[in-house]
PDB file as gemmi writes it, atoms N, CA and C in Angstrom:
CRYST1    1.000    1.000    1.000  90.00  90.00  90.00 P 1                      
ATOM      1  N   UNK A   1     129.585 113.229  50.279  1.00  0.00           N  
ATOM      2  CA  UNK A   1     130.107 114.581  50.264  1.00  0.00           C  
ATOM      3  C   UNK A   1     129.247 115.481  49.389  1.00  0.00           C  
ATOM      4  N   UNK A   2     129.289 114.880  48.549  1.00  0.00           N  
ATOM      5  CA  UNK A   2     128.196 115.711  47.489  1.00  0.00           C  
ATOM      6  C   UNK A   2     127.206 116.055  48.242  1.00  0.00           C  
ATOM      7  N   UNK A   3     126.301 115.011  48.720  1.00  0.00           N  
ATOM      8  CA  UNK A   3     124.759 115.168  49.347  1.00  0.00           C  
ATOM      9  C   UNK A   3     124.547 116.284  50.604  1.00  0.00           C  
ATOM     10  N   UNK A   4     125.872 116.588  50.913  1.00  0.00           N  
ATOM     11  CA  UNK A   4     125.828 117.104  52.124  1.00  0.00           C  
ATOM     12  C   UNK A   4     126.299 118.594  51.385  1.00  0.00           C  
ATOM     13  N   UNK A   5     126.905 118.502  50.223  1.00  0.00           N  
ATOM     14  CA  UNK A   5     126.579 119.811  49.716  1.00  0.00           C  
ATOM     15  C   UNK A   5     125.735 120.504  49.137  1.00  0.00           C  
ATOM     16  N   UNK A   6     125.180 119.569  48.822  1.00  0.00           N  
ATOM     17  CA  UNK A   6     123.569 120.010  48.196  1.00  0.00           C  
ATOM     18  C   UNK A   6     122.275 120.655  49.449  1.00  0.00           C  
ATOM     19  N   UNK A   7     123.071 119.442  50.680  1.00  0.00           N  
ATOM     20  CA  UNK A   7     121.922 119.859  51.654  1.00  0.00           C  
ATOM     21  C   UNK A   7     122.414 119.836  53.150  1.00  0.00           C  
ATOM     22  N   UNK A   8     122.732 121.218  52.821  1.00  0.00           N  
ATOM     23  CA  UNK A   8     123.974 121.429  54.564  1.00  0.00           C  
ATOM     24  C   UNK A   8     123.580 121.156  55.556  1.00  0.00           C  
ATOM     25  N   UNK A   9     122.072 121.200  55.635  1.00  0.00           N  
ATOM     26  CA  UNK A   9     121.233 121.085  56.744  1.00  0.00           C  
ATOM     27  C   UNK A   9     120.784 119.580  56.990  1.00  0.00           C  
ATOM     28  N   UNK A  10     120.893 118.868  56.350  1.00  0.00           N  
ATOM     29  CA  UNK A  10     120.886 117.244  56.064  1.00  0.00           C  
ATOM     30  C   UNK A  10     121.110 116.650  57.789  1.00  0.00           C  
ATOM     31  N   UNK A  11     122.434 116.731  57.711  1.00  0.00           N  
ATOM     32  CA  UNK A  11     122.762 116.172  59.463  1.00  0.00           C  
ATOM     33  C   UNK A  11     121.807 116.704  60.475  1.00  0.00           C  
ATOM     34  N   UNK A  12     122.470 117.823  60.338  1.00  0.00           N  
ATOM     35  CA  UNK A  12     121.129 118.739  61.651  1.00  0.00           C  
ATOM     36  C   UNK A  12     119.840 118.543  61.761  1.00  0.00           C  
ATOM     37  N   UNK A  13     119.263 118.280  60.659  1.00  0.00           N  
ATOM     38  CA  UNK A  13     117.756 118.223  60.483  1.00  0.00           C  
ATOM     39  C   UNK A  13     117.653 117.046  61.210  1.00  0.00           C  
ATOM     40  N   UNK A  14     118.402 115.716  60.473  1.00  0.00           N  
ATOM     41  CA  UNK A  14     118.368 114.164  60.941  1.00  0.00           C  
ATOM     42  C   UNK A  14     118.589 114.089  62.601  1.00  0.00           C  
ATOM     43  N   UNK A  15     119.606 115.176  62.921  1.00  0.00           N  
ATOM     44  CA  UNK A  15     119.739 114.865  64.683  1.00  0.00           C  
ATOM     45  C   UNK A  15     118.685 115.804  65.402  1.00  0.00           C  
ATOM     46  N   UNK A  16     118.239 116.243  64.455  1.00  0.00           N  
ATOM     47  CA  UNK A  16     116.704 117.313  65.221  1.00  0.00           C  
ATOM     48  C   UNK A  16     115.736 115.884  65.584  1.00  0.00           C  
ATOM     49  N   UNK A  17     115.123 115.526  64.184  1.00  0.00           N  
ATOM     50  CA  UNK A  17     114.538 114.682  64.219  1.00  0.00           C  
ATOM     51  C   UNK A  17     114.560 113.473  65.036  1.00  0.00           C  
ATOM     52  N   UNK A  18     115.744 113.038  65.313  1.00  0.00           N  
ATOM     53  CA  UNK A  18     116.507 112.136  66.310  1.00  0.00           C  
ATOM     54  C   UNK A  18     115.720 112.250  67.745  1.00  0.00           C  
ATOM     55  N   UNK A  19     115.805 113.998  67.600  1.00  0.00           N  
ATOM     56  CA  UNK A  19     115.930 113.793  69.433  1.00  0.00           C  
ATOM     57  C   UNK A  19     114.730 114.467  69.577  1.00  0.00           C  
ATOM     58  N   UNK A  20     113.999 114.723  68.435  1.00  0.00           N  
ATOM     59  CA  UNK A  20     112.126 114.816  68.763  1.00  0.00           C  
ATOM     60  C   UNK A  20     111.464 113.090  69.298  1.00  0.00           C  
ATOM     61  N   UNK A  21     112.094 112.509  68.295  1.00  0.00           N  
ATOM     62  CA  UNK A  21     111.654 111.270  68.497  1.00  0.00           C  
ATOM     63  C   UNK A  21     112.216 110.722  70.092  1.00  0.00           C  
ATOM     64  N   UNK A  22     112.991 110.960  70.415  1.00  0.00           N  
ATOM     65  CA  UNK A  22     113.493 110.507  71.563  1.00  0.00           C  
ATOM     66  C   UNK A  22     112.692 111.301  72.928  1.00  0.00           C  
ATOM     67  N   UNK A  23     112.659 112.480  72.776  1.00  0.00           N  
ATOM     68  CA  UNK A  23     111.834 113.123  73.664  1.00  0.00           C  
ATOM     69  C   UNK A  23     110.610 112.792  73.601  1.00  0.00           C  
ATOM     70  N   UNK A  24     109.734 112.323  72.624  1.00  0.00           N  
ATOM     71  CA  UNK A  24     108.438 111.401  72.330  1.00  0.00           C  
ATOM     72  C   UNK A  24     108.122 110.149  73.172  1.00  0.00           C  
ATOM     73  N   UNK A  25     109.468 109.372  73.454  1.00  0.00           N  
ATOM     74  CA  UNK A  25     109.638 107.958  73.624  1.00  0.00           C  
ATOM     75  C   UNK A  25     109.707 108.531  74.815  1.00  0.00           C  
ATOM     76  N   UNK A  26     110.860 108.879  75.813  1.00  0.00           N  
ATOM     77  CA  UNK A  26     111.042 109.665  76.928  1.00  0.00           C  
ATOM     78  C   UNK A  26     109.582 110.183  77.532  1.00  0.00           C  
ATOM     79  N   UNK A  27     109.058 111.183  77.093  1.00  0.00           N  
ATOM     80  CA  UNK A  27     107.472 111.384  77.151  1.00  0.00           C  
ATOM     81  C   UNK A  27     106.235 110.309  77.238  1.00  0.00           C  
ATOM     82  N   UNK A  28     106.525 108.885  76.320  1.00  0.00           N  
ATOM     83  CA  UNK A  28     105.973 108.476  76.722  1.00  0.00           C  
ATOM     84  C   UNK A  28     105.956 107.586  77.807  1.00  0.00           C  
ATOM     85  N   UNK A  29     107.393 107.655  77.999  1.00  0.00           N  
ATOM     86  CA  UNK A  29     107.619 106.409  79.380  1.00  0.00           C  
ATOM     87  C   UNK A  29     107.257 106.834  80.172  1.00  0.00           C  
ATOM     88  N   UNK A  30     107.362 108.414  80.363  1.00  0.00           N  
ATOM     89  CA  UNK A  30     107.117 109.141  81.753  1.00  0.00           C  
ATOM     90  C   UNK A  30     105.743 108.860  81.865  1.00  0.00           C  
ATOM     91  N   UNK A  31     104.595 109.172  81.112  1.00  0.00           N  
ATOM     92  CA  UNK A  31     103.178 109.263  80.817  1.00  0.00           C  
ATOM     93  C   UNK A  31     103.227 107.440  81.578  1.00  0.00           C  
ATOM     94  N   UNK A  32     103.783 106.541  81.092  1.00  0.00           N  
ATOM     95  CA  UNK A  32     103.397 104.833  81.660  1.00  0.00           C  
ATOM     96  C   UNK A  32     103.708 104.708  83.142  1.00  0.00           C  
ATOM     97  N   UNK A  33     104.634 105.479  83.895  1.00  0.00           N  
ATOM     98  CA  UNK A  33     105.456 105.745  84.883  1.00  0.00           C  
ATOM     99  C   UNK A  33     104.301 106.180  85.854  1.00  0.00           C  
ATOM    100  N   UNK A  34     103.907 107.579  85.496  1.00  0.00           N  
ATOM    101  CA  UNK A  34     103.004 108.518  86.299  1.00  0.00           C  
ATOM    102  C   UNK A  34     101.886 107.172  86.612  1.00  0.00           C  
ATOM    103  N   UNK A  35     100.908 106.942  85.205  1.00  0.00           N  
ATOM    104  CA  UNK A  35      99.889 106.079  85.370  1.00  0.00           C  
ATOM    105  C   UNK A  35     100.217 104.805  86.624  1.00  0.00           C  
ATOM    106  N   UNK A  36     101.592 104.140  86.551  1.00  0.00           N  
ATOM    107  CA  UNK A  36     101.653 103.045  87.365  1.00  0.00           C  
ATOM    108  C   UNK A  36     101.763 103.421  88.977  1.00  0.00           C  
ATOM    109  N   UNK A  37     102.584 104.785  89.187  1.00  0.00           N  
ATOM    110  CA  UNK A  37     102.713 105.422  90.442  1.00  0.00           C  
ATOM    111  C   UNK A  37     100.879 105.754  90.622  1.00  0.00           C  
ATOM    112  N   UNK A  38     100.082 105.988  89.857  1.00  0.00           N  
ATOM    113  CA  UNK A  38      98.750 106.373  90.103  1.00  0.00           C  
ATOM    114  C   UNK A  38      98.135 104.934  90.641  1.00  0.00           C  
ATOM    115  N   UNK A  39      98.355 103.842  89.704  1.00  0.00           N  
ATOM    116  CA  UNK A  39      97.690 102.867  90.070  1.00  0.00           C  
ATOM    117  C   UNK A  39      98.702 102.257  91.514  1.00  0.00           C  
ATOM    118  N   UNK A  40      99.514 101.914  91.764  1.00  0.00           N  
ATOM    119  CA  UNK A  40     100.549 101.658  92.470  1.00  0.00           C  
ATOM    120  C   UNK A  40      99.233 102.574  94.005  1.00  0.00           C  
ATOM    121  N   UNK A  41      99.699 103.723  93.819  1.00  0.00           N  
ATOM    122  CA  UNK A  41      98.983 104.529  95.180  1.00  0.00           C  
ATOM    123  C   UNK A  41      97.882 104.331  95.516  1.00  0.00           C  
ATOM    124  N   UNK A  42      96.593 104.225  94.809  1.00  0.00           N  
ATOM    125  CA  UNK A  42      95.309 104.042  94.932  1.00  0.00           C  
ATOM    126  C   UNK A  42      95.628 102.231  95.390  1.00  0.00           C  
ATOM    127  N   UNK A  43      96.599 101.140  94.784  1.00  0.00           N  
ATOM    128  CA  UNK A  43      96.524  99.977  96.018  1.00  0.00           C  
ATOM    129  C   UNK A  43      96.836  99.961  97.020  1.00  0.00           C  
ATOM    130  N   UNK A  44      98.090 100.906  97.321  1.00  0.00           N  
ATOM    131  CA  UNK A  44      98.612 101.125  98.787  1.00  0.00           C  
ATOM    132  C   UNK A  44      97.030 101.587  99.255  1.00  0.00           C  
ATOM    133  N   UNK A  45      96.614 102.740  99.319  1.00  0.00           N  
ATOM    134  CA  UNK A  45      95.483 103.351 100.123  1.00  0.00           C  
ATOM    135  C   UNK A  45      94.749 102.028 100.331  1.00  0.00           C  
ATOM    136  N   UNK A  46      93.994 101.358  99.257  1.00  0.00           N  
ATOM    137  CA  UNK A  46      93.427 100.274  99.640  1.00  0.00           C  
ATOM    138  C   UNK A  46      93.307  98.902 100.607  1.00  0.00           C  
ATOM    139  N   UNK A  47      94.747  98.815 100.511  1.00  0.00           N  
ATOM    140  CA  UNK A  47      95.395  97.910 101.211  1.00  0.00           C  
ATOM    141  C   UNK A  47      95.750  98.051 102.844  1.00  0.00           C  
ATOM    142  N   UNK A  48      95.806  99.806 102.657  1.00  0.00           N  
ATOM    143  CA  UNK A  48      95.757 100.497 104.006  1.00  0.00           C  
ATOM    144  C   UNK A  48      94.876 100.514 104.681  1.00  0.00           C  
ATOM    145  N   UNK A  49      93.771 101.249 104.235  1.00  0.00           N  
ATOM    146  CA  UNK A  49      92.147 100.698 104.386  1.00  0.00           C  
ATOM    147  C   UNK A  49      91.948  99.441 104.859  1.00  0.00           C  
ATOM    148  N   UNK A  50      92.083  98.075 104.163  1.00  0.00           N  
ATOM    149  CA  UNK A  50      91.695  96.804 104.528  1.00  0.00           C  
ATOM    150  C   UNK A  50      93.016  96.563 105.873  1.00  0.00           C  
ATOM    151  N   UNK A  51      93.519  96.959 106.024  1.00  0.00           N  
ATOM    152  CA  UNK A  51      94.860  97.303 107.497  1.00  0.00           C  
ATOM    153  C   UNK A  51      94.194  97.086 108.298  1.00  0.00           C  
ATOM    154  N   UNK A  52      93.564  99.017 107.922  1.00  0.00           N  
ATOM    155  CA  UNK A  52      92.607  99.113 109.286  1.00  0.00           C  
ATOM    156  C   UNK A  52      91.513  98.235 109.531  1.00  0.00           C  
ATOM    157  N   UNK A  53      90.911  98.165 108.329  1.00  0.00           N  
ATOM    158  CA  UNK A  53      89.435  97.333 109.410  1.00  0.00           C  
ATOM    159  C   UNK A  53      90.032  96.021 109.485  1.00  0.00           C  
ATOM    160  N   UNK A  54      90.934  95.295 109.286  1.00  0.00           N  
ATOM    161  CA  UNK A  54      91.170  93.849 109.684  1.00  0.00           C  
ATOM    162  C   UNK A  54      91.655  94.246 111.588  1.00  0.00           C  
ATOM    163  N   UNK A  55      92.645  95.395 111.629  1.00  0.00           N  
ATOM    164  CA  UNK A  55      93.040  95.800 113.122  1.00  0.00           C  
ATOM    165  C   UNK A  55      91.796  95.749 113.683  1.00  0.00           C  
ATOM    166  N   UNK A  56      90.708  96.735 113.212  1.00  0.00           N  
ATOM    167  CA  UNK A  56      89.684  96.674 114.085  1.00  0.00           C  
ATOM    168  C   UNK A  56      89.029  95.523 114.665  1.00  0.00           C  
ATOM    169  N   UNK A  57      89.219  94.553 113.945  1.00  0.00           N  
ATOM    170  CA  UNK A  57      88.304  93.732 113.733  1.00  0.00           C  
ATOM    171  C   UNK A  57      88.854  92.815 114.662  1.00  0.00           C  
ATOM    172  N   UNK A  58      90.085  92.708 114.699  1.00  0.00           N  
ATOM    173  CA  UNK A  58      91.121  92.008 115.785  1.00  0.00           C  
ATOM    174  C   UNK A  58      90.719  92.188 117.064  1.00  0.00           C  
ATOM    175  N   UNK A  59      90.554  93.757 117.000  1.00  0.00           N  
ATOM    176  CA  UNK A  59      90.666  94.352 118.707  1.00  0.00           C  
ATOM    177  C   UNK A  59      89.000  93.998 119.121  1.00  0.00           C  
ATOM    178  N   UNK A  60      87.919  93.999 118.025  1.00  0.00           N  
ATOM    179  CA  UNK A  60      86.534  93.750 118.553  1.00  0.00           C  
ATOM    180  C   UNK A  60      86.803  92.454 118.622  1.00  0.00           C  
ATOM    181  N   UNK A  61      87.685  91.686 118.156  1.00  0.00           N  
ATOM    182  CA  UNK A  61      87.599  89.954 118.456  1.00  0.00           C  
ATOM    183  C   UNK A  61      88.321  89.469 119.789  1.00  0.00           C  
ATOM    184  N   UNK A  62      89.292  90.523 119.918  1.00  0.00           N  
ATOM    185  CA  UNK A  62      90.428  90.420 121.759  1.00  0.00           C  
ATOM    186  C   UNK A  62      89.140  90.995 122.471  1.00  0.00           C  
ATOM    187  N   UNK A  63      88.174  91.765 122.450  1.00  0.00           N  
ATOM    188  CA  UNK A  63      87.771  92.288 123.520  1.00  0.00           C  
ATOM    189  C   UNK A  63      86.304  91.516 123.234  1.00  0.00           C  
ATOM    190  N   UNK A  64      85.790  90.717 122.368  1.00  0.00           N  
ATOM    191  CA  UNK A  64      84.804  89.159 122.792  1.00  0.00           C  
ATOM    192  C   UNK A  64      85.074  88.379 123.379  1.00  0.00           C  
ATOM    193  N   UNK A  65      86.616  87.997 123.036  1.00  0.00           N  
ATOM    194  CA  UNK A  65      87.161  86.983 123.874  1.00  0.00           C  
ATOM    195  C   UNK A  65      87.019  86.931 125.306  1.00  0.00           C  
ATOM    196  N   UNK A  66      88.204  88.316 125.449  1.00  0.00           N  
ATOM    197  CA  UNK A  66      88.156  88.319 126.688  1.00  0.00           C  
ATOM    198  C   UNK A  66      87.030  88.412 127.974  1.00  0.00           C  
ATOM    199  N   UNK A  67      86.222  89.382 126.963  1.00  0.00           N  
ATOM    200  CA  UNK A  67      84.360  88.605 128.254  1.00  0.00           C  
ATOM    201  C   UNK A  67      83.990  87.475 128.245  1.00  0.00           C  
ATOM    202  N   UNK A  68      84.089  87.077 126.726  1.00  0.00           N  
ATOM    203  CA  UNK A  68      83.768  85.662 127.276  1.00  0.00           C  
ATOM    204  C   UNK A  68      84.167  84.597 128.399  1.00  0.00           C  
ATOM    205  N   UNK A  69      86.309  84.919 128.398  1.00  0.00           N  
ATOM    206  CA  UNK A  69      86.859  84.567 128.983  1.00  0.00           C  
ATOM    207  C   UNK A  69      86.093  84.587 130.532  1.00  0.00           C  
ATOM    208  N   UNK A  70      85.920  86.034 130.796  1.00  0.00           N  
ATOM    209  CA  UNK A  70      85.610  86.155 131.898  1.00  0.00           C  
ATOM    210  C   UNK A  70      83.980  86.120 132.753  1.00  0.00           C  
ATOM    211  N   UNK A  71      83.111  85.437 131.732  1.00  0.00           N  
ATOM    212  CA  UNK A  71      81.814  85.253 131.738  1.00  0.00           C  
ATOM    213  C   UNK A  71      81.986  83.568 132.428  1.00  0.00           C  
ATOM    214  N   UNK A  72      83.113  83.312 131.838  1.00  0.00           N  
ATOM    215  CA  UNK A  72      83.099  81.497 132.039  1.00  0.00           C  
ATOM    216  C   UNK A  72      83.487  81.501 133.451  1.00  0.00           C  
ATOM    217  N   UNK A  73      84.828  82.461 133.863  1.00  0.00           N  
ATOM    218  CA  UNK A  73      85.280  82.472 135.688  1.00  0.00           C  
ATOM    219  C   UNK A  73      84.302  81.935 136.384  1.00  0.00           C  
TER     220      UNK A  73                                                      
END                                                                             
């Protein structure tokens, strides 16, 4: 009781401080968040990429086959 008469601002200051620090922590999760959605996207694209040329690579391998297939008739 005393302390808080000496220093009215005591609480307030402490729950200022509170919720700087918390908006810090908050801030930084977001900052780890963004980075993983960054890394996260650049593997999708990649992975998308290697999609396509494995498809391609399918359809140039169905359409060897199939001449060959039909080289042997």
């Amino acid at each position: 009781m005393y302390f808080s008469k000496l220093f009215p601002y005591s609480n307030k200051l402490q729950l200022f401080v509170c919720s700087l620090t918390q908006i810090s922590m908050l801030d930084d999760k977001k900052t780890e968040l963004e980075k993983r959605i960054h890394t996260m996207s650049a593997e999708r694209d990649s992975l998308s990429l290697n999609l396509e040329e494995a498809q391609d690579r399918i359809l140039m391998l169905e359409k060897t086959n199939h001449e060959q297939e039909n080289q042997v008739k």
